[in-house]
C-alpha positions in Angstrom: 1.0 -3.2 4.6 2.6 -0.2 5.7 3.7 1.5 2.7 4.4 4.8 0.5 1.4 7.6 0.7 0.5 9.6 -2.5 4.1 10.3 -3.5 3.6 10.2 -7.2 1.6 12.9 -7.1 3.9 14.8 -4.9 6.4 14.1 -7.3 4.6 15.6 -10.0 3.2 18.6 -8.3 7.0 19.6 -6.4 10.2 17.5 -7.6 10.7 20.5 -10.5 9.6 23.0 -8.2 13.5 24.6 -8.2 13.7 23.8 -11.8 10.9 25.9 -12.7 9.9 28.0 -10.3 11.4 31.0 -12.3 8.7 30.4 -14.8 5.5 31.2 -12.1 4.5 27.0 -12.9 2.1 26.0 -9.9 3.2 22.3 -10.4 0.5 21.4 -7.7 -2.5 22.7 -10.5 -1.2 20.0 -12.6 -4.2 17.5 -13.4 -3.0 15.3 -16.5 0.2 12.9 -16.1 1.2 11.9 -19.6 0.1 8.6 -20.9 3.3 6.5 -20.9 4.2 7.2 -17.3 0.2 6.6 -16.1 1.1 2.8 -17.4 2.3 1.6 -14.2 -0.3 3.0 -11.9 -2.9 1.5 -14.6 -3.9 -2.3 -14.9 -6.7 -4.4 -16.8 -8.5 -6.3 -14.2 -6.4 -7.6 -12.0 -3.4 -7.8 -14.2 -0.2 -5.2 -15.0 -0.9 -3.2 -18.7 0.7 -5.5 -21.1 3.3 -2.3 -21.5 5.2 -3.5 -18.3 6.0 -6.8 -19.4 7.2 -5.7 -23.0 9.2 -3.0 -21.0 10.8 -5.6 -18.8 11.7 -7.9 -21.9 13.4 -5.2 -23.7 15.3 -4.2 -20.9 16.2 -3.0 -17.3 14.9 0.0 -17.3 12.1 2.3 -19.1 13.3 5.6 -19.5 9.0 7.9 -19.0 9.1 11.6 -20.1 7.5 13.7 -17.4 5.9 17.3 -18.3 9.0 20.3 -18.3 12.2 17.8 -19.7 12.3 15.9 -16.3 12.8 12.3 -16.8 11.3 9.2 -14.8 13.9 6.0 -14.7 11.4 2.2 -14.4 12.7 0.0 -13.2 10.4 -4.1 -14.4 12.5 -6.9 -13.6 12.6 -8.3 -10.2 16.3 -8.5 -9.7 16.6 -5.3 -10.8 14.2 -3.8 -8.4 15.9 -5.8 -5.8 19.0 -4.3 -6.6 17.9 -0.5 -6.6 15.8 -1.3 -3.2 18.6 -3.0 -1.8 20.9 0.0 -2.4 21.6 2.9 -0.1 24.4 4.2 -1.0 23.5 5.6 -4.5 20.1 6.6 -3.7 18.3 9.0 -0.9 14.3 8.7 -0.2 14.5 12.2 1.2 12.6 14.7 -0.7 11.6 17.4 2.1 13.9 19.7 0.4 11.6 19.8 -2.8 9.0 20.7 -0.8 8.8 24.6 -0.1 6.5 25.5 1.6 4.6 28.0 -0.4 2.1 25.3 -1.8 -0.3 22.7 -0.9 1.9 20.5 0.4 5.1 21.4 2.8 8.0 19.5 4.4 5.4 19.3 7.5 2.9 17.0 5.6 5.6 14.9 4.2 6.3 11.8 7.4 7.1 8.5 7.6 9.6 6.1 7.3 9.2 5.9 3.5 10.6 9.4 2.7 13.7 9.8 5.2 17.3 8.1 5.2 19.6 7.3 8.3 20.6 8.2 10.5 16.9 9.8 11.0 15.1 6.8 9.3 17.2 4.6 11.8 16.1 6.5 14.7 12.5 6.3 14.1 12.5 3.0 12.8 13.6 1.9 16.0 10.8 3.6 17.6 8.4 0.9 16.0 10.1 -2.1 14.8 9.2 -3.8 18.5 6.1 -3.0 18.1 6.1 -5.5 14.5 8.0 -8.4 16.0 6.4 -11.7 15.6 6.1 -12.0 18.9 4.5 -8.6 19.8 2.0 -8.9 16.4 0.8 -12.4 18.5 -0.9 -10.3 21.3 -2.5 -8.8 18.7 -4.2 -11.9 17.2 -7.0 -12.3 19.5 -8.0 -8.6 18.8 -7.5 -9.3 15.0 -10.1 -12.3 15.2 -12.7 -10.4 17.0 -13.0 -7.3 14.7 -13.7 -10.1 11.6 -16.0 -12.0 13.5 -17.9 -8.6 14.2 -17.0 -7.9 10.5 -18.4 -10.8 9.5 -21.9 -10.7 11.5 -22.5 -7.2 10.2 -22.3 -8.4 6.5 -24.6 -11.3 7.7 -27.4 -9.1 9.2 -27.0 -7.2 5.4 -27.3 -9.7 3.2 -28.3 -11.8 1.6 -26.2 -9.6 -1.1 -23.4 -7.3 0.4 -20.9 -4.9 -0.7 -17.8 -6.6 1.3 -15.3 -3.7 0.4 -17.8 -1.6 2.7 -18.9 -4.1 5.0 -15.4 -6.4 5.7 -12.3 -5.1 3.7 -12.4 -1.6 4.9 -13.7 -2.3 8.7 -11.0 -5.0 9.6 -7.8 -3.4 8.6 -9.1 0.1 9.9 -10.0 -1.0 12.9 -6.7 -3.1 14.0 -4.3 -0.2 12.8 -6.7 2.1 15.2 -6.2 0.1 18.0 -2.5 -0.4 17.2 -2.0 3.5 16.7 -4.1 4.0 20.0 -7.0 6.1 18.1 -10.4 6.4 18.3 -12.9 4.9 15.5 -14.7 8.1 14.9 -15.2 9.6 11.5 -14.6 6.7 9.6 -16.6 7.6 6.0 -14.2 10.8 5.7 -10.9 8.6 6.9 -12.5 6.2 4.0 -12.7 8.9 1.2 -9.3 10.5 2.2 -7.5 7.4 2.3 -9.3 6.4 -1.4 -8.0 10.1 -2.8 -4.7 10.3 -1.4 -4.0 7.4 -3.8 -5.8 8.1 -6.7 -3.7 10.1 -9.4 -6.7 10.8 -11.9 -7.7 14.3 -10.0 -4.0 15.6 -10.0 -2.1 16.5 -7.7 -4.3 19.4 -5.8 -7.0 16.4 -5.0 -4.4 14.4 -2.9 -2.7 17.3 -1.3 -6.1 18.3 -0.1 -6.9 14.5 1.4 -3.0 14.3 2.4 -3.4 17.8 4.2 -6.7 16.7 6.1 -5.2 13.1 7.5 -2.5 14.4 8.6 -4.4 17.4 10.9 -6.4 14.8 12.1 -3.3 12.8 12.7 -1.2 16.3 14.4 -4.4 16.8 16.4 -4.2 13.0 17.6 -0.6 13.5 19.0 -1.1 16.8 20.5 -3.8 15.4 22.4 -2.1 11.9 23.5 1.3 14.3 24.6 -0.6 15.5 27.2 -2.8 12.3 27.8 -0.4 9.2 26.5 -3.4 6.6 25.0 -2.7 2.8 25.3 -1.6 2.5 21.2 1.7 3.3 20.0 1.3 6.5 19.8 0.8 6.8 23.5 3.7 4.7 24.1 6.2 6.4 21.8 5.4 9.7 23.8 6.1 8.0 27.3 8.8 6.8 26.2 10.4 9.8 24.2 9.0 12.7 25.5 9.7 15.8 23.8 13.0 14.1 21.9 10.3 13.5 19.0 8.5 16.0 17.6 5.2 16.3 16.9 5.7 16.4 13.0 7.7 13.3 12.9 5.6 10.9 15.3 2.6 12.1 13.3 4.5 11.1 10.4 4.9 7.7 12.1 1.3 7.2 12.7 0.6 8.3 8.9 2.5 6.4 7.2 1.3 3.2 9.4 -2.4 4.2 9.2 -2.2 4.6 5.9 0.0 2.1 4.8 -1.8 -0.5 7.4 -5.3 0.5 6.3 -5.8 0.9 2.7 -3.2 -1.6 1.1 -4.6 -4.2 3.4 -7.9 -3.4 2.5 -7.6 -3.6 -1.3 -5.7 -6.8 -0.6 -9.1 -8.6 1.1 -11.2 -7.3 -1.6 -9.1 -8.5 -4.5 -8.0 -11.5 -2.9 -11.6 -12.4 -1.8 -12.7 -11.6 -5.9 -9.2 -14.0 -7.3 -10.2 -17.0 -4.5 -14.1 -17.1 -6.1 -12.6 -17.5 -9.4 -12.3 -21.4 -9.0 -13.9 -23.6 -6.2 -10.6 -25.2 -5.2 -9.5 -22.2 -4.7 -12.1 -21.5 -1.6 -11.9 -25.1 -0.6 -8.0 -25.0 -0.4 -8.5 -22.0 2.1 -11.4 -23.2 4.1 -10.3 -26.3 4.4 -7.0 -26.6 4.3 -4.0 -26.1 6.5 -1.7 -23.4 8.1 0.6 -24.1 5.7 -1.8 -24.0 2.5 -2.9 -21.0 3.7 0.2 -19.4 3.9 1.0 -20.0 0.9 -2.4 -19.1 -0.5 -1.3 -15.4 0.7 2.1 -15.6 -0.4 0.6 -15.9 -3.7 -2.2 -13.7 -3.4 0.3 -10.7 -2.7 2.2 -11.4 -5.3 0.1 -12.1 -8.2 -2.2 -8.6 -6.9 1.0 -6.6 -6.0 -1.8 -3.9 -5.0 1.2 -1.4 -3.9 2.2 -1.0 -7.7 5.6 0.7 -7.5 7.7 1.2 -4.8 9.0 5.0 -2.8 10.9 7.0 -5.5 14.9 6.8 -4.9 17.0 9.7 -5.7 20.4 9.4 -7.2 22.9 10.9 -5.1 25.5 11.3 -7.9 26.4 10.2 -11.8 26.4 7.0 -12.0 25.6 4.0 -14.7 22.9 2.2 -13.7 22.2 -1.3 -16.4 23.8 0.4 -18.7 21.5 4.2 -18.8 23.8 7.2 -17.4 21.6 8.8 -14.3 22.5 12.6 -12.9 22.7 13.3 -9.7 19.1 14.1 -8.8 17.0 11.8 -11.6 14.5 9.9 -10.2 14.5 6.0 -10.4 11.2 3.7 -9.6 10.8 0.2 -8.9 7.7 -1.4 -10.7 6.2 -4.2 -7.5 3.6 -5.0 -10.3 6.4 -5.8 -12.6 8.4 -7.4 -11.2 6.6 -9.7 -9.4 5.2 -10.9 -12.8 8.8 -11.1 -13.7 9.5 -15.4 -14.6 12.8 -15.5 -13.5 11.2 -15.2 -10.0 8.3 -15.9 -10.1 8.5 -19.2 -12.4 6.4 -20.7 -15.5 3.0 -18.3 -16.4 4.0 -15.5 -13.7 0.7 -13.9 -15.0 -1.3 -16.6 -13.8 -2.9 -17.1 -10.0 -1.4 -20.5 -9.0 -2.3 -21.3 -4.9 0.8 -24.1 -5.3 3.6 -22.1 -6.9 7.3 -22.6 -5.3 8.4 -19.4 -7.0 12.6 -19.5 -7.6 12.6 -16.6 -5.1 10.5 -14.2 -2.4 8.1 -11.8 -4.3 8.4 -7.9 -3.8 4.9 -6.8 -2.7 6.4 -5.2 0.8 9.1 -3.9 -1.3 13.0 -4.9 0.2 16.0 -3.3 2.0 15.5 -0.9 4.1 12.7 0.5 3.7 10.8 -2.5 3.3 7.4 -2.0 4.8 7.6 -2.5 8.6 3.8 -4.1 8.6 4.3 -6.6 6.4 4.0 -9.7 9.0 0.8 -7.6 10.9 -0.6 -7.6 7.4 0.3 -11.3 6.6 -2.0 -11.7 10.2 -5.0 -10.3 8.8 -4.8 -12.1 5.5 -4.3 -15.6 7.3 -7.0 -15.0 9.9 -9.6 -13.3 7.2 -10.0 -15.6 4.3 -10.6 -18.8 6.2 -13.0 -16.8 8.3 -14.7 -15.4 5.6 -15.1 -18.9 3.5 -16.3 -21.4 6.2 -18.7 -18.5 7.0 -19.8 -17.8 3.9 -19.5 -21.4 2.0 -21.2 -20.3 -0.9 -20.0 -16.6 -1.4 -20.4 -15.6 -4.4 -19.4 -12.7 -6.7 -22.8 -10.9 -7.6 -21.4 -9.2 -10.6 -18.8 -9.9 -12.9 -15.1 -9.3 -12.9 -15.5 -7.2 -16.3 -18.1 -5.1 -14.4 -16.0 -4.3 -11.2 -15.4 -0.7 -10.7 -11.7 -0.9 -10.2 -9.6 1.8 -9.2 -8.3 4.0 -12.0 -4.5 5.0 -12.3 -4.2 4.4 -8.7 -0.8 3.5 -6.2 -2.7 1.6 -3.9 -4.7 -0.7 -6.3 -8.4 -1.2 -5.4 -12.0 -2.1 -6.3 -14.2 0.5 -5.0 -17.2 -2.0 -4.4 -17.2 -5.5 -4.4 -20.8 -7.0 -4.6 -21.1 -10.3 -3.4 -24.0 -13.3 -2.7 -23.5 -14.5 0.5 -25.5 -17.8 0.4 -26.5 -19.5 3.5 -23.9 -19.0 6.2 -22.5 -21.9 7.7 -23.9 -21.4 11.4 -27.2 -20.7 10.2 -29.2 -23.8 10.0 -30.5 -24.7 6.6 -34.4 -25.5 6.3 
């Protein structure tokens, strides 16, 4: 689920940098982000702070105070958020020019699809969009299936109890993106950590600059390497194909923002899910035993109901302009609340805050975002979901949650919404005989 990196925190840390600079502020020391505008990276359980929902009744848009006057525009409703995704004519996603240079952070570490416009976001797009087709992500299924089964026979040879964030939700996801990217598995406890801390908001900004900086060295170091030895990945085959028309900054920017996005989202993704299919037996059973179709819907539902990317890449206004009825400066800052508004009924349909493996909802949910820069990785993503939870269930027929919900340690005031463990029973597996 190829998505925005720790951009929040970026936000915080260098959008008033020109603002304020004349002051001596070292916006990337910052560790506290007041308490109203932490409500959307917050949640109890698995569900949206019951702020987002009153927000989204009384209106379009939440206006959040941010620390020296500057001014945060949340967006809640889901057509609403579809409209300001949809739109780029009145917004830009580029914010290298905040960035300058002198601090943790620099226009070098910022990559990606997620944080450029056209005609540059066009260019590189078109550098990987092949690579997500349908019928390109097919070759890749085989591969997918093998890295769960091996997934899967690891957690077996651990149990009878298991941490599956550790043992299945991390490994899967990590290990297809690496083979996508064309890089090796090594050092996966540090890519584990840095991916965790480049999310989390509760150690300020400094924290995620630090695990931002040190992915994206690897990540420079991994390109140098494959420009003079192309791998098999997509790295490899971007270079053969380009050359020196892409630099290394924005190929490594690429690969960051697909690691990233491919790896951790994903990953918090099989560990919720797995924790919201145990809640019920039919749940399981509708998985494991049912159809293609039920289990595409299953996921539909599953993304939309955890919307574990919580708000979308920030959009800059690029002029004055009304927007539902708030005037926005050129320059403010407007963000589209996934969580939100894919709780929002007049999408989503009767009790949006409720799991429900057969909803028809009255339209699509947001959890990839929309427009443009709607995450390139969705349908790769989609793969691992539909080949995973079956896998996992027949498996494990009578997995079980080894702890309660209430004593999960979910992820604090985080973008990428997580459980940091997930302890499970794993029963008797399926292919084991039972005596």
């Amino acid at each position: 689920m190829v998505t925005s990196s720790s951009w929040i925190k970026r936000l915080v840390a260098r959008l008033l940098v020109r603002r304020i600079q004349k002051k001596g502020i070292d916006l990337s020391s910052i560790t506290v982000i007041p308490e109203q505008t932490r409500i959307p990276l917050e949640r109890d359980g698995t569900d949206p702070k019951p702020q987002i929902a009153q927000w989204r009744e009384a209106g379009p848009l939440k206006v959040l105070e941010m620390p020296f006057d500057f001014t945060l525009y949340l967006v809640t409703g889901h057509d609403e958020a579809r409209a300001v995704l949809t739109d780029t004519t009145s917004y830009s996603n580029d914010i290298r020019h905040l960035l300058l240079g002198d601090g943790p952070a620099t226009k070098d570490d910022i990559g990606g699809l997620g944080f450029t416009d056209p005609p540059l976001h066009t260019r590189l797009r078109k550098l990987v969009t092949p690579e997500f087709t349908m019928r390109r992500l097919a070759r890749l299924e085989p591969l997918i299936e093998r890295i769960v089964d091996d997934a899967l026979d690891a957690m077996e040879e651990v149990g009878p109890t298991a941490d599956l964030a550790s043992q299945v939700a991390f490994p899967v996801p990590f290990q297809t993106v690496c083979d996508l990217l064309g890089l090796a598995y090594d050092d996966r406890d540090v890519f584990m950590k840095l991916a965790t801390t480049r999310f989390d908001a509760t150690g300020g900004a400094a924290a995620a600059f630090g695990a931002v900086s040190a992915q994206r060295e690897f990540l420079f170091e991994a390109v140098a390497r494959q420009r003079l030895e192309p791998g098999p990945g997509l790295i490899g085959q971007i270079l053969e194909r380009e050359g020196d028309a892409i630099s290394d900054a924005d190929l490594a920017g690429l690969a960051d923002g697909i690691f990233t996005g491919g790896f951790e989202t994903t990953a918090g993704m099989i560990s919720l899910g797995t924790m919201v299919l145990l809640r019920d037996p039919a749940y399981a059973a509708l998985v494991r035993d049912g159809s293609r179709e039920d289990v595409d819907r299953v996921v539909d539902e599953l993304l939309r109901y955890l919307s574990v990317v919580q708000v979308a890449f920030p959009r800059f206004a690029k002029q004055d302009m009304d927007l539902f009825g708030q005037p926005i400066k050129a320059g403010d800052v407007v963000i589209a609340s996934l969580s939100g508004a894919n709780r929002d009924p007049a999408s989503a349909g009767p009790a949006p805050e409720e799991f429900d493996p057969f909803r028809v909802p009255a339209s699509g949910h947001l959890a990839f975002g929309h427009g443009l820069h709607r995450c390139i990785g969705a349908e790769l993503a989609r793969m691992e979901l539909r080949i995973l939870f079956p896998k996992l269930l027949r498996r494990f027929p009578d997995l079980a949650l080894s702890v309660p919900e209430s004593q999960m340690s979910f992820r604090q005031m985080s973008f990428v919404y997580g459980v940091d463990e997930l302890p499970v029973h794993l029963g008797v597996p399926a292919r084991t005989p039972v005596t």
